[in-house]
C-alpha positions as MATLAB code, in Angstrom:
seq = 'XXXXXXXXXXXXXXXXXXXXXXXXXXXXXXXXXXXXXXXXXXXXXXXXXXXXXXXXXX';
ca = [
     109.283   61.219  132.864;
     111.124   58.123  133.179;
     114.225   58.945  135.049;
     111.841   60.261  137.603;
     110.170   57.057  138.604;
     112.640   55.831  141.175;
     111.516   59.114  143.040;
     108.238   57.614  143.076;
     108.996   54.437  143.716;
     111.463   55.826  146.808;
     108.452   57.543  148.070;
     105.854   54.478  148.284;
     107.662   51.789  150.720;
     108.528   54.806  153.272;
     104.791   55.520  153.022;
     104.011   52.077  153.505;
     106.480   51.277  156.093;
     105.196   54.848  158.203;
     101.529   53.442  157.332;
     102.191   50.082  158.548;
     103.607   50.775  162.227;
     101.959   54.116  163.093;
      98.635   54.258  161.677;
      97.667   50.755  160.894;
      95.025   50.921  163.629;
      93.819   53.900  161.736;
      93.912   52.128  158.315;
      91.895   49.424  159.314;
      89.032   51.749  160.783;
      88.975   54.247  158.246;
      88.595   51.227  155.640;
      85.520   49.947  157.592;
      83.978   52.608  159.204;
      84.797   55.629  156.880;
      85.447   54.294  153.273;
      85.127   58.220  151.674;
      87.648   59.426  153.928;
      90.430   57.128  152.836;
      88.869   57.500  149.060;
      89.768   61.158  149.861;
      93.046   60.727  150.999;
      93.527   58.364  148.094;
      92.828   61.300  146.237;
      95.017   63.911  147.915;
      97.875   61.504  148.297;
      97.776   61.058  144.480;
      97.183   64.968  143.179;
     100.325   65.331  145.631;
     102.366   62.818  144.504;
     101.738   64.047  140.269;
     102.507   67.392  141.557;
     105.559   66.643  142.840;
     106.498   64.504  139.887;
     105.860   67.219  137.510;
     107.972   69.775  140.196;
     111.150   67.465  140.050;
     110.477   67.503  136.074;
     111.938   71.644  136.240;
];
């Protein structure tokens, strides 16, 4: 499980870079306006990322 990590950790600043110039309009509103559907994509983005983990584990 360890030597799978920098996968992860490749996969959160291009997330957060994407996040930060394309939808950071959208982040902001979402946060204030619609809290459950950014818990939900919380969610998602997290079942997809373990999935994935546990696919590059084969």
């Amino acid at each position: 499980m360890v030597r799978h990590v920098p996968y992860f950790l490749l996969i959160v600043p291009i997330t957060s870079y994407l996040s930060h110039d394309f939808f950071s309009s959208f982040w902001y509103s979402t946060l204030l306006l619609r809290p459950h559907l950014l818990l939900a994509f919380i969610v998602t983005s997290t079942c997809f990322t373990t999935y994935l983990l546990y696919a590059l584990q084969l």
